[in-house]
ZAVOZA-248770 format. One record per residue: residue in one letter; y, x negated, z of N, C-alpha, C in turn. Coordinates in steps of 0.05 Angstrom, whole numbers. Example, Ala and Ser with C-alpha at 12.3 -4.5 7.8 and 13.67 -1.06 7.14 Angstrom:
% residues 2
{residuo = A nnorth = -114 neast = -264 nup = 156 canorth = -90 caeast = -246 caup = 156 cnorth = -66 ceast = -264 cup = 156}
{residuo = S nnorth = -45 neast = -257 nup = 142 canorth = -21 caeast = -273 caup = 143 cnorth = 1 ceast = -258 cup = 157}
This chain:
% residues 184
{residuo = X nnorth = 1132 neast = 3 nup = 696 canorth = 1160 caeast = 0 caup = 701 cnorth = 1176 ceast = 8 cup = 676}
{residuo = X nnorth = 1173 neast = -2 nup = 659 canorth = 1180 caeast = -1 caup = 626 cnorth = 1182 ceast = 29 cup = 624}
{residuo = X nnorth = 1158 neast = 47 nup = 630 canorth = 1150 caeast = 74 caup = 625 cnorth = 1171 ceast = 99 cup = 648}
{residuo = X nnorth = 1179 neast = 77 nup = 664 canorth = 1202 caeast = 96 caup = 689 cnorth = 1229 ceast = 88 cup = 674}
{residuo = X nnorth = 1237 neast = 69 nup = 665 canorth = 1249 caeast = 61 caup = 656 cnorth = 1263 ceast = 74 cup = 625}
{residuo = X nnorth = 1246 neast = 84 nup = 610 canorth = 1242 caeast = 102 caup = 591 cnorth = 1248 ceast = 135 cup = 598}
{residuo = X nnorth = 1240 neast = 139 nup = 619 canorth = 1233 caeast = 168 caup = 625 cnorth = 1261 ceast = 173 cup = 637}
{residuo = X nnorth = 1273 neast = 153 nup = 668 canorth = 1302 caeast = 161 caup = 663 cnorth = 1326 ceast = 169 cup = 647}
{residuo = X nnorth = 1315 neast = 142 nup = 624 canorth = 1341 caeast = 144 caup = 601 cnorth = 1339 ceast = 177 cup = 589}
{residuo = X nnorth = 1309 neast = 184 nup = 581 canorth = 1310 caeast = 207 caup = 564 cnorth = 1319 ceast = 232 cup = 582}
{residuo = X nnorth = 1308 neast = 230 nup = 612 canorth = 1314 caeast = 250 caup = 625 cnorth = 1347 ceast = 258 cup = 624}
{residuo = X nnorth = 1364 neast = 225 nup = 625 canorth = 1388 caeast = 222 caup = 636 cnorth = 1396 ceast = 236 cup = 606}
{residuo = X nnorth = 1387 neast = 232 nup = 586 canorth = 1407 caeast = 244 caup = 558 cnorth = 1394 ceast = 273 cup = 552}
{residuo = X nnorth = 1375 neast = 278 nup = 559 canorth = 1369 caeast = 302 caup = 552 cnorth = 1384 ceast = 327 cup = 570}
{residuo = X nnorth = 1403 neast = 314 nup = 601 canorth = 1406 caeast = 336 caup = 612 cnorth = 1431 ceast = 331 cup = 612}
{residuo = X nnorth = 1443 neast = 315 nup = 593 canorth = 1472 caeast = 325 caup = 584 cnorth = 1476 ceast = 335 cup = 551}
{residuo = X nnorth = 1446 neast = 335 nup = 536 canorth = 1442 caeast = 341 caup = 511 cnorth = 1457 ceast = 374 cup = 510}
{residuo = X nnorth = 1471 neast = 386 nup = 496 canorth = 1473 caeast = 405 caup = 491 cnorth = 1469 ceast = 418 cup = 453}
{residuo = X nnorth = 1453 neast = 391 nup = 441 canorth = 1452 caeast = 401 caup = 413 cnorth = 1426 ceast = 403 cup = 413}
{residuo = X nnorth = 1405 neast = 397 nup = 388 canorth = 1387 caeast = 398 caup = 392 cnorth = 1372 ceast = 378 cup = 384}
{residuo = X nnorth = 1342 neast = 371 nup = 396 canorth = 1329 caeast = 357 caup = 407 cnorth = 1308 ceast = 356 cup = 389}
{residuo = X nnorth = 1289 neast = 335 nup = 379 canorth = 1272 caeast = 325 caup = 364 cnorth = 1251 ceast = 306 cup = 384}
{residuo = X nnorth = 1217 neast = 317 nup = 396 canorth = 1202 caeast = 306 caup = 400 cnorth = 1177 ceast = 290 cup = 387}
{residuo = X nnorth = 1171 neast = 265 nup = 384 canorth = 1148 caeast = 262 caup = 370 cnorth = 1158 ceast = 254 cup = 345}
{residuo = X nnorth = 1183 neast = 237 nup = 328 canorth = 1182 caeast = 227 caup = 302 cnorth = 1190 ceast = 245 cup = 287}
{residuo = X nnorth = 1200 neast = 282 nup = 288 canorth = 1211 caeast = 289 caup = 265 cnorth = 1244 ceast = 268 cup = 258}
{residuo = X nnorth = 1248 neast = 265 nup = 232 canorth = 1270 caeast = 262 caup = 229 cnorth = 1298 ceast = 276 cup = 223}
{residuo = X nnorth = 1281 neast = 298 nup = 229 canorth = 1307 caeast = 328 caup = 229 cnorth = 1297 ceast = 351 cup = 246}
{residuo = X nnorth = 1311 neast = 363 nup = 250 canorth = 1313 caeast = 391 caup = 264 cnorth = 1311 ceast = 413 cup = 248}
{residuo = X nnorth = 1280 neast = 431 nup = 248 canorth = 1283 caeast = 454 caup = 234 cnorth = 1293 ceast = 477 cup = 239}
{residuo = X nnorth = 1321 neast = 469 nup = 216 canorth = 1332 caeast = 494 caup = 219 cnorth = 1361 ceast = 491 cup = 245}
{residuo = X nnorth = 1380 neast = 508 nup = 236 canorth = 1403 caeast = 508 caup = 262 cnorth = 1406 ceast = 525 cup = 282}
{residuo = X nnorth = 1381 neast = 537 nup = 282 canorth = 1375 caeast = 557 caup = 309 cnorth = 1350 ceast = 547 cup = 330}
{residuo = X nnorth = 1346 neast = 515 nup = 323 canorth = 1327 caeast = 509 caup = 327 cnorth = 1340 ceast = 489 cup = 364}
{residuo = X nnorth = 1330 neast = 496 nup = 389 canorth = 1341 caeast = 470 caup = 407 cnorth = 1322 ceast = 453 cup = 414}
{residuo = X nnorth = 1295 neast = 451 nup = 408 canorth = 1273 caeast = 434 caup = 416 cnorth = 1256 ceast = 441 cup = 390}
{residuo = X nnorth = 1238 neast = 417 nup = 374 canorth = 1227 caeast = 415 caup = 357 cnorth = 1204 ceast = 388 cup = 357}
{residuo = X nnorth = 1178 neast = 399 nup = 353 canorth = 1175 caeast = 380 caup = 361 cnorth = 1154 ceast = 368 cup = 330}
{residuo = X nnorth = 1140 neast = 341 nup = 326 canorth = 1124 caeast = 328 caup = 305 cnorth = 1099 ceast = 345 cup = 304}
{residuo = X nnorth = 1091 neast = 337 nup = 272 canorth = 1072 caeast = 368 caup = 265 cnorth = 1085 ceast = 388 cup = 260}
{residuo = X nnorth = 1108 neast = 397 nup = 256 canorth = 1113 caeast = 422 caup = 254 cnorth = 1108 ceast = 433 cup = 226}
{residuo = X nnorth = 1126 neast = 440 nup = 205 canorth = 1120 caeast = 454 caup = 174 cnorth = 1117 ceast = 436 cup = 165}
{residuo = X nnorth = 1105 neast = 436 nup = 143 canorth = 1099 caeast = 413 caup = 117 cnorth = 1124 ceast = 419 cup = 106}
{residuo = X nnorth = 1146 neast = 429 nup = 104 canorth = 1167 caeast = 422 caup = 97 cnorth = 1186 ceast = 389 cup = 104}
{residuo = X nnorth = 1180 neast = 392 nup = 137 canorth = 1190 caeast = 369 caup = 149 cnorth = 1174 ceast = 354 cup = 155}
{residuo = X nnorth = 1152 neast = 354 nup = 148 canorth = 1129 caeast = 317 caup = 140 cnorth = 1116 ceast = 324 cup = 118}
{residuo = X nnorth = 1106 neast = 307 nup = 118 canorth = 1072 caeast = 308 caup = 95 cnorth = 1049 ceast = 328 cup = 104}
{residuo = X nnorth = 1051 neast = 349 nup = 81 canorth = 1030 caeast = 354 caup = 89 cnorth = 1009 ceast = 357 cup = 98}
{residuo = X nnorth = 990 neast = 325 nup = 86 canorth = 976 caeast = 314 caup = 107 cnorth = 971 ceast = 317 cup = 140}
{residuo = X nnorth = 989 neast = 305 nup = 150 canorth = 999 caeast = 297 caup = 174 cnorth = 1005 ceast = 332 cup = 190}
{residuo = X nnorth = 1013 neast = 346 nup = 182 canorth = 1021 caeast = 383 caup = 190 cnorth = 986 ceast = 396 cup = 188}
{residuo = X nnorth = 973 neast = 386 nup = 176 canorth = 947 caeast = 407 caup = 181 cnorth = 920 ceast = 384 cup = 199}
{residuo = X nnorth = 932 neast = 362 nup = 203 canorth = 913 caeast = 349 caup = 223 cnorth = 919 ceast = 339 cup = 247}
{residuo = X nnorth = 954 neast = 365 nup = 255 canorth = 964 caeast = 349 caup = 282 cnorth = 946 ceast = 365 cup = 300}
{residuo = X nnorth = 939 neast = 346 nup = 319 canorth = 924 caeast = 353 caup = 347 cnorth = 942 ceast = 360 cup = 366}
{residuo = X nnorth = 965 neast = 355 nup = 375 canorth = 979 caeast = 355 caup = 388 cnorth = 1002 ceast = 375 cup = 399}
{residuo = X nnorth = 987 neast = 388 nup = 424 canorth = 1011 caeast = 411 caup = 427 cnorth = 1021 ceast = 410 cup = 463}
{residuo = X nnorth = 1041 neast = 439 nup = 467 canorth = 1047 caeast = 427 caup = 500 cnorth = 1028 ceast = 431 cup = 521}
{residuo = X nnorth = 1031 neast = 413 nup = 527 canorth = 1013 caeast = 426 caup = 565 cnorth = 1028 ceast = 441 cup = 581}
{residuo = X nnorth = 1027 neast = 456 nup = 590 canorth = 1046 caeast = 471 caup = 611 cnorth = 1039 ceast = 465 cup = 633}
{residuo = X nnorth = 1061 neast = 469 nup = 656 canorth = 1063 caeast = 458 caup = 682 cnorth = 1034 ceast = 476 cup = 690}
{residuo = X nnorth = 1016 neast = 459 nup = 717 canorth = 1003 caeast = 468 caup = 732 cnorth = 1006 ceast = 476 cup = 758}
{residuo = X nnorth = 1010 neast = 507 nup = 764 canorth = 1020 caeast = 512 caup = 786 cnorth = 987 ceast = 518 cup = 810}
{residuo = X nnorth = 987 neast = 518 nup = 829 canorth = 963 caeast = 525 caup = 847 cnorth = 972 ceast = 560 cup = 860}
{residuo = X nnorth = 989 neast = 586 nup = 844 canorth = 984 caeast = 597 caup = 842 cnorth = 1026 ceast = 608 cup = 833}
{residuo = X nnorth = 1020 neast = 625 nup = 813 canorth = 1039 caeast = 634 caup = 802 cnorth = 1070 ceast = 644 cup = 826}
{residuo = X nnorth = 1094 neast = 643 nup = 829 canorth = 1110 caeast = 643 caup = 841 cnorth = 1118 ceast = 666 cup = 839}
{residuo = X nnorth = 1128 neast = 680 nup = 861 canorth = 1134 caeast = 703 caup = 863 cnorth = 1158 ceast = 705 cup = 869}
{residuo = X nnorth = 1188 neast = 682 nup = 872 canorth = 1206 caeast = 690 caup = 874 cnorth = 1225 ceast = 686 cup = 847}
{residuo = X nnorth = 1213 neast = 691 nup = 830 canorth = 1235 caeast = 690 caup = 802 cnorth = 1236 ceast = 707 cup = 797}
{residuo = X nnorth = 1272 neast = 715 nup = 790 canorth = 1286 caeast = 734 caup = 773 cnorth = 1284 ceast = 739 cup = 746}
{residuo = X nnorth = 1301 neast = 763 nup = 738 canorth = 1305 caeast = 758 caup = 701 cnorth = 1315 ceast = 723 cup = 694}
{residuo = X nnorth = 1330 neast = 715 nup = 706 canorth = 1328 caeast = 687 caup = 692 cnorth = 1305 ceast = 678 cup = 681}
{residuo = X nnorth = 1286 neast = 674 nup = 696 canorth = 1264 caeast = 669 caup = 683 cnorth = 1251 ceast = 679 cup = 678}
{residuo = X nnorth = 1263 neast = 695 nup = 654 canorth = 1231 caeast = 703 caup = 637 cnorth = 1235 ceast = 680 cup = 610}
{residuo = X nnorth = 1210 neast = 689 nup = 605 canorth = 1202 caeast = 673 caup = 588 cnorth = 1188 ceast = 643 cup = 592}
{residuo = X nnorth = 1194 neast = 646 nup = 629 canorth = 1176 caeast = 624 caup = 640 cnorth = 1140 ceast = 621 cup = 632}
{residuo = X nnorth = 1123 neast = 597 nup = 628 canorth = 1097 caeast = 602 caup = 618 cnorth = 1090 ceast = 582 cup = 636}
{residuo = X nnorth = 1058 neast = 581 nup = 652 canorth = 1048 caeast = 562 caup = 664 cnorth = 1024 ceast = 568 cup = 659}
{residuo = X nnorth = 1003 neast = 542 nup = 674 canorth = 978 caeast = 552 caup = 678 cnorth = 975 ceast = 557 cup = 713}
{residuo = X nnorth = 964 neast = 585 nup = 719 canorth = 957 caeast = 583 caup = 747 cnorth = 928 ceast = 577 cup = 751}
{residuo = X nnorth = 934 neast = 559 nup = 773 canorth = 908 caeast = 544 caup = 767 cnorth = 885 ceast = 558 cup = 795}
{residuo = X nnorth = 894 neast = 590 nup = 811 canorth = 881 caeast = 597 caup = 828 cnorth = 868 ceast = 621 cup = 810}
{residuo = X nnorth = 887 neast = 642 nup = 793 canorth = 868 caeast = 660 caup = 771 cnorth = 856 ceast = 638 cup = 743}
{residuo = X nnorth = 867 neast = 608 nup = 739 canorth = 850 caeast = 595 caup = 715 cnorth = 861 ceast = 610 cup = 695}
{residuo = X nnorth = 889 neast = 626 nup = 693 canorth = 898 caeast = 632 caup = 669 cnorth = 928 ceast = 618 cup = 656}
{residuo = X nnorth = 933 neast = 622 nup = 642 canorth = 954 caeast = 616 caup = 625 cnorth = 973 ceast = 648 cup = 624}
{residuo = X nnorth = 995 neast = 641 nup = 646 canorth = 1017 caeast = 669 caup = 642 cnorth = 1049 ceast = 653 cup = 625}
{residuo = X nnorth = 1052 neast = 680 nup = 627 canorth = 1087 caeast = 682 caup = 619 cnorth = 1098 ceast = 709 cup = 644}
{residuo = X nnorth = 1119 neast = 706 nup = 644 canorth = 1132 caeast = 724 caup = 672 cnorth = 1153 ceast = 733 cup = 645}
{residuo = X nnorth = 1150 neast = 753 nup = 646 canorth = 1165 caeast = 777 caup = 637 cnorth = 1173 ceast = 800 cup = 639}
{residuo = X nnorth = 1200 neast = 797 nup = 652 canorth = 1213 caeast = 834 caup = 658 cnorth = 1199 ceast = 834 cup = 681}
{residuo = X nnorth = 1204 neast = 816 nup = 705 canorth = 1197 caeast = 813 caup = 731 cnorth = 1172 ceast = 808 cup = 739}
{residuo = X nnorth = 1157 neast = 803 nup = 724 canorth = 1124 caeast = 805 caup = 729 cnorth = 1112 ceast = 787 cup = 709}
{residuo = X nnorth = 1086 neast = 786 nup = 721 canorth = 1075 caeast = 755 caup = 703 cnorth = 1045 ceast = 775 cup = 685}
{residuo = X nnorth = 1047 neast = 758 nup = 660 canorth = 1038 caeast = 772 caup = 632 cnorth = 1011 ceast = 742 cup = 638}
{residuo = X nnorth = 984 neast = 755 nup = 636 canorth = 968 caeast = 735 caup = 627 cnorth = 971 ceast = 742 cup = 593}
{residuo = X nnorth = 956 neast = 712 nup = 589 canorth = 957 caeast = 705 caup = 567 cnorth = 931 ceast = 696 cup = 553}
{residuo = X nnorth = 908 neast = 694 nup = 579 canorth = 889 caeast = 684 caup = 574 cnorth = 862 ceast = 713 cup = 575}
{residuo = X nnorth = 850 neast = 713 nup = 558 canorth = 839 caeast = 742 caup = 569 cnorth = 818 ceast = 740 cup = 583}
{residuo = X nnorth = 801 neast = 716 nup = 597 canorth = 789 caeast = 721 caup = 617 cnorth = 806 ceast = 695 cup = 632}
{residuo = X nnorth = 781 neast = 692 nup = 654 canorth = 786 caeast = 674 caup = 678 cnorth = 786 ceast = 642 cup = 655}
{residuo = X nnorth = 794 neast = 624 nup = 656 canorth = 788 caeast = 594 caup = 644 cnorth = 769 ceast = 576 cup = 671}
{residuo = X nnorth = 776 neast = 555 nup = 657 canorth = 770 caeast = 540 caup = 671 cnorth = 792 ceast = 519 cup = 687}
{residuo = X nnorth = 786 neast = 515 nup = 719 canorth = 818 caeast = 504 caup = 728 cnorth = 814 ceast = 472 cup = 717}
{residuo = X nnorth = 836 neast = 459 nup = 720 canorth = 837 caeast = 423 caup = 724 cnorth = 831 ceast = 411 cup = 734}
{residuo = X nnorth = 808 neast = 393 nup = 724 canorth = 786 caeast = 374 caup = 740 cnorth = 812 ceast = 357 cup = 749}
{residuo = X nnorth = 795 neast = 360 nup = 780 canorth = 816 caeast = 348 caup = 800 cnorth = 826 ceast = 322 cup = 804}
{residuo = X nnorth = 820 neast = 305 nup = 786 canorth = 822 caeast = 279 caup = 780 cnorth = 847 ceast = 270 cup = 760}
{residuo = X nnorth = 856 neast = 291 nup = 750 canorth = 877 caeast = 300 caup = 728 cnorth = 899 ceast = 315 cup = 744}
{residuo = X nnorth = 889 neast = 322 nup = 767 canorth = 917 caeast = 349 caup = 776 cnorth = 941 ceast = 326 cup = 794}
{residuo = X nnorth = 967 neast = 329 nup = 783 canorth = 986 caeast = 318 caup = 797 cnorth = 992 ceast = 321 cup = 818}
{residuo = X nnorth = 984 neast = 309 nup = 844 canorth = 998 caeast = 314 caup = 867 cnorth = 1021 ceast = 294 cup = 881}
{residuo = X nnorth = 1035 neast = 290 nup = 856 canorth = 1065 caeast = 273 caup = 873 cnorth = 1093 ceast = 294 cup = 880}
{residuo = X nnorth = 1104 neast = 291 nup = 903 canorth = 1116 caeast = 305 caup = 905 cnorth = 1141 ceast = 310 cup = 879}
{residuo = X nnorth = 1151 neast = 334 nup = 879 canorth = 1172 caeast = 337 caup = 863 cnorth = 1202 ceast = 330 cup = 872}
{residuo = X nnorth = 1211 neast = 321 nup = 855 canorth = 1232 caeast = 302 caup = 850 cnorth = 1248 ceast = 318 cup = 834}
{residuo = X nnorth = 1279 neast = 325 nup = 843 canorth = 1300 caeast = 334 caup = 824 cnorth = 1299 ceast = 360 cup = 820}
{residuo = X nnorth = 1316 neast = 371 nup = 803 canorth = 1313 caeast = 398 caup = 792 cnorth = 1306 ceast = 402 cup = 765}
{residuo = X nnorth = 1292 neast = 385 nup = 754 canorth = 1286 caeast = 390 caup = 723 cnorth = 1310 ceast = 380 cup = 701}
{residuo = X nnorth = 1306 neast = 386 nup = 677 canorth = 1325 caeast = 378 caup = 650 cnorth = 1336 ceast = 397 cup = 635}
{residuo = X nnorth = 1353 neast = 407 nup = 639 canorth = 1364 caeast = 436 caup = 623 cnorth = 1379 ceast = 416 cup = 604}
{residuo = X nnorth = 1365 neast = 430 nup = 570 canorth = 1371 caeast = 420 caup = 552 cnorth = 1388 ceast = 451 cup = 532}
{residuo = X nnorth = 1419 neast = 447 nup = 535 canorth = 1424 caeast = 463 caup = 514 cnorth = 1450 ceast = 473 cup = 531}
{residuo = X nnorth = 1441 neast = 471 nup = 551 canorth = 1471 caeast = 474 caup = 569 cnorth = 1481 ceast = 458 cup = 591}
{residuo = X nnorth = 1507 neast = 456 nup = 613 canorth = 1502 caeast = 439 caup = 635 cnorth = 1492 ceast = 441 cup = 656}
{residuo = X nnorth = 1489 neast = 477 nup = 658 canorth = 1470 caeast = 482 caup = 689 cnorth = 1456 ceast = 509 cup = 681}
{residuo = X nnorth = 1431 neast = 519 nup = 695 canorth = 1425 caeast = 544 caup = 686 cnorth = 1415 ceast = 551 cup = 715}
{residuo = X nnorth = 1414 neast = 577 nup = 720 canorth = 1398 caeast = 581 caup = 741 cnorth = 1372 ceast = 595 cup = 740}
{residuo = X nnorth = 1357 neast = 590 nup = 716 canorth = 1336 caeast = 580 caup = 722 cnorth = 1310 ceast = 570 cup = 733}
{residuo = X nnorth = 1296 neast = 568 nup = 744 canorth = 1280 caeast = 544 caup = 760 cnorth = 1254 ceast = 535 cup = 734}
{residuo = X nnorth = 1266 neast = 509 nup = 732 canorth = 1239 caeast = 499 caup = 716 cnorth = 1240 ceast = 469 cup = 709}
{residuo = X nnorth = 1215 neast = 465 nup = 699 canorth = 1217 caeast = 427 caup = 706 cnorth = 1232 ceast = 424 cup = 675}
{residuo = X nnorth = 1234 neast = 440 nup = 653 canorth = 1239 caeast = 437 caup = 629 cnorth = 1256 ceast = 467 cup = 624}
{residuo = X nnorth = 1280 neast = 468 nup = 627 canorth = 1295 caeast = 490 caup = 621 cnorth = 1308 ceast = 493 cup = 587}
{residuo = X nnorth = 1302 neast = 506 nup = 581 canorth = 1317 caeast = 509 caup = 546 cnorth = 1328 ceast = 531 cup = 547}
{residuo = X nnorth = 1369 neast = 528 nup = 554 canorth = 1383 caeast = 544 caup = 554 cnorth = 1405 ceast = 553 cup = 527}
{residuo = X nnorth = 1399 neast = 575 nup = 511 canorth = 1419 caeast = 575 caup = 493 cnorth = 1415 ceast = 605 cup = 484}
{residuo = X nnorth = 1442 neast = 618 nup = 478 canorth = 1445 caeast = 642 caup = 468 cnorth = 1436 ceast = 642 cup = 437}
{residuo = X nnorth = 1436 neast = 623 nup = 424 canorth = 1427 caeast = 631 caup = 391 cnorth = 1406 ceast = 608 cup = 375}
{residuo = X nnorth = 1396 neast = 591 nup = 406 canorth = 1375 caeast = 585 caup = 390 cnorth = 1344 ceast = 578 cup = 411}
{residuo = X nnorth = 1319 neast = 569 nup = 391 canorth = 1298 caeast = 568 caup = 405 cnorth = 1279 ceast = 553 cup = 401}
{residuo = X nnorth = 1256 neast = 547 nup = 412 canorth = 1251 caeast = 524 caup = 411 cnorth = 1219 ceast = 527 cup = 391}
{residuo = X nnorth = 1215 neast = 512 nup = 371 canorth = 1190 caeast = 513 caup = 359 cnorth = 1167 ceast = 499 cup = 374}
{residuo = X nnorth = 1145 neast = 521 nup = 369 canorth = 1112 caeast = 500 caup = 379 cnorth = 1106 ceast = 480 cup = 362}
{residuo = X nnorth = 1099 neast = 459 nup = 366 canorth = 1081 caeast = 448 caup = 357 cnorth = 1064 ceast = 463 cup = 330}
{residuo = X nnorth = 1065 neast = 457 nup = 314 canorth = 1037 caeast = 472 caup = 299 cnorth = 1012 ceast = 456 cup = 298}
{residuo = X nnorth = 996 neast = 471 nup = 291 canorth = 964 caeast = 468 caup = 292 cnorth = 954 ceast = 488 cup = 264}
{residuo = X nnorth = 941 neast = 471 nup = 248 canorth = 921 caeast = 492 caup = 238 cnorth = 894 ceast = 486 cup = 243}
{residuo = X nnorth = 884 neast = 517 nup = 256 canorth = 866 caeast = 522 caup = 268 cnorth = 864 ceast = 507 cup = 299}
{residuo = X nnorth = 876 neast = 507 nup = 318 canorth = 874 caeast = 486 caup = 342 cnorth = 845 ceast = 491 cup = 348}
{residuo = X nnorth = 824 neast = 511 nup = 345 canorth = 799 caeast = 518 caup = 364 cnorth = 787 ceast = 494 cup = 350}
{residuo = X nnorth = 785 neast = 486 nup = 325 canorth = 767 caeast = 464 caup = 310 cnorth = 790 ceast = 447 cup = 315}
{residuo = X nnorth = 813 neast = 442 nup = 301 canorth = 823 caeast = 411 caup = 304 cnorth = 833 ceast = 396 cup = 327}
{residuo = X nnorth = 837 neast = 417 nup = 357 canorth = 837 caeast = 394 caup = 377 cnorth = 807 ceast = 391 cup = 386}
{residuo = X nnorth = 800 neast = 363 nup = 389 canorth = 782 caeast = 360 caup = 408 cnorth = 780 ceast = 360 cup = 432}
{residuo = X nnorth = 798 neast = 352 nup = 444 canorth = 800 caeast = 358 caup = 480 cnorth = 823 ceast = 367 cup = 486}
{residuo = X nnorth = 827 neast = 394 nup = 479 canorth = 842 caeast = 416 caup = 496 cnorth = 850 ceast = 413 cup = 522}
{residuo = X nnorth = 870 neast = 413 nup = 535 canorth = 874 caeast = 411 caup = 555 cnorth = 876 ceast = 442 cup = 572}
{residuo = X nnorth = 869 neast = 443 nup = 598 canorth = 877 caeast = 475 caup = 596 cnorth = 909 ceast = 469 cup = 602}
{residuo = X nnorth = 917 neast = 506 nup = 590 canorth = 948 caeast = 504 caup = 597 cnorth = 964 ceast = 499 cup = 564}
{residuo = X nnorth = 958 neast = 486 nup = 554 canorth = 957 caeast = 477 caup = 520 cnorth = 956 ceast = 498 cup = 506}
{residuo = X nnorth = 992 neast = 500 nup = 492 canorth = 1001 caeast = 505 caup = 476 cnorth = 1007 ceast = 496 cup = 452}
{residuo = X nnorth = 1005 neast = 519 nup = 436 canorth = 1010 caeast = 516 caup = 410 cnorth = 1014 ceast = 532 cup = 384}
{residuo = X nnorth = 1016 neast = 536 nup = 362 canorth = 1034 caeast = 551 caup = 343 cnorth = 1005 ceast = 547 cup = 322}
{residuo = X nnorth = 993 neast = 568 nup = 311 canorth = 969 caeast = 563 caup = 295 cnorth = 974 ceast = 570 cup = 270}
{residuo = X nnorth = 979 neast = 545 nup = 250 canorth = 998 caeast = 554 caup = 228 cnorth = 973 ceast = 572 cup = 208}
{residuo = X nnorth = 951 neast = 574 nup = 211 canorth = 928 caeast = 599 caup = 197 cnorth = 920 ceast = 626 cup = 210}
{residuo = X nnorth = 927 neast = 635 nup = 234 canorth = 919 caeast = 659 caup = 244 cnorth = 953 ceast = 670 cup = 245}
{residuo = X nnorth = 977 neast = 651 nup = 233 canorth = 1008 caeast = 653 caup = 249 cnorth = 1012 ceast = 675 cup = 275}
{residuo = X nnorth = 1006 neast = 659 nup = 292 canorth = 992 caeast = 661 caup = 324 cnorth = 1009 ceast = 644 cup = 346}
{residuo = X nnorth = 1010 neast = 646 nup = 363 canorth = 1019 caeast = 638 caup = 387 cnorth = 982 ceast = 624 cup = 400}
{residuo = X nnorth = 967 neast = 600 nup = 398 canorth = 953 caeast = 593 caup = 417 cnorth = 954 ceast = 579 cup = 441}
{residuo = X nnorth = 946 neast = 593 nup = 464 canorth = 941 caeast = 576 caup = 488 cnorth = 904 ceast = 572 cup = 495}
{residuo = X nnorth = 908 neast = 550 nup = 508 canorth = 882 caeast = 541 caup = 516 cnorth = 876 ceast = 553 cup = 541}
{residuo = X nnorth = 851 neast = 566 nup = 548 canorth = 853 caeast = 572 caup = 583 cnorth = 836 ceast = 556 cup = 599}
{residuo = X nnorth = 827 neast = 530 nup = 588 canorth = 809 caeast = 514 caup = 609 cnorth = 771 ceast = 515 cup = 588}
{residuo = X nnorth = 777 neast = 547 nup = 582 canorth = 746 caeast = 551 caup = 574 cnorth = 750 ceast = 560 cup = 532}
{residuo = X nnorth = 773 neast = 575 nup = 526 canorth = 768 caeast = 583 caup = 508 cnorth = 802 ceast = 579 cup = 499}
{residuo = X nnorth = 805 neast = 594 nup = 468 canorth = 842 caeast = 594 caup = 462 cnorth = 831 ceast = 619 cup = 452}
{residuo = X nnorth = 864 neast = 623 nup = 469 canorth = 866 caeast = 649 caup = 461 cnorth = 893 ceast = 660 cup = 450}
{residuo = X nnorth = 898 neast = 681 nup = 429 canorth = 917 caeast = 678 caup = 403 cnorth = 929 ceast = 700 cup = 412}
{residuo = X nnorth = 952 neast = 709 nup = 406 canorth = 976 caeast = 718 caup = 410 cnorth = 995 ceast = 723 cup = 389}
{residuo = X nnorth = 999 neast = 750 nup = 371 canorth = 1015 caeast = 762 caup = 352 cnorth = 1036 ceast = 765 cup = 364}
């Protein structure tokens, strides 16, 4: 109850938030082009310590097979489809794998089947059109990964779908179920 209770409030302020947003304990925002940031990021803004042993990056929504009615609005949309087991982005009308083979899908004991509720949280403006459970709308700024150095050795249980920013290959990694795979 406590945990619904929590999740309204943040939902309720994040989708009238139009500045920018701090996940996970940073105590600042890197940078003023920045609208989502999340803990772990540069050893500038923690201890360095703490920046080369974060485990922690996003999961992306799991869809049971990629959507075929989105516009240019959404590009830059990223999921895992969980009927090819890859990790895409839809870009310039069409969806970009990301994963270079097949992964592995989500043990079914993990996959969410509650119905959906609402239209998601557009953080950065008051409405976007859009479609996404997590919208980040803004003309001059964007949102940082998580960093990782090295995620293949320092997470231990990868999730598939799992993103992340590999501050030693300076890489874009996603997880595909079976392997990560890096992105210049």
């Amino acid at each position: 109850m406590k945990k619904s209770i929590y999740s309204i409030i943040f939902c309720s302020i994040a989708s009238a938030a139009f500045g920018q947003v701090s996940i996970g304990g940073n105590q600042s925002i890197n940078g003023n082009s920045t609208i989502l940031d999340f803990a772990g990021g540069t050893a500038t803004e923690i201890p360095a310590d703490q920046a080369t042993t974060n485990e922690k990056g996003i999961i992306l929504p799991a869809v049971e097979s990629s959507p075929t009615t989105l516009d240019a609005n959404n590009n830059g949309t990223f999921l895992f489809d969980r009927n090819l087991k890859m990790v895409r982005m839809f870009e310039n009308g069409s969806w970009v794998n990301l994963s270079d083979d097949e992964g592995n899908d989500i043990p079914s004991d993990m996959v969410n089947t509650s119905n959906e509720v609402g239209t998601g949280v557009i953080i950065g403006a008051q409405s976007s059109s859009a479609k996404g459970v997590l919208v980040l709308e803004s003309t001059n700024k964007a949102m940082i990964l998580p960093h990782i150095k090295n995620p293949h050795t320092t997470v231990k249980s990868p999730y598939p779908g799992m993103m992340c920013y590999d501050t030693v290959s300076n890489s874009l990694a996603v997880f595909d179920g079976t392997r990560w795979n890096y992105w210049k």
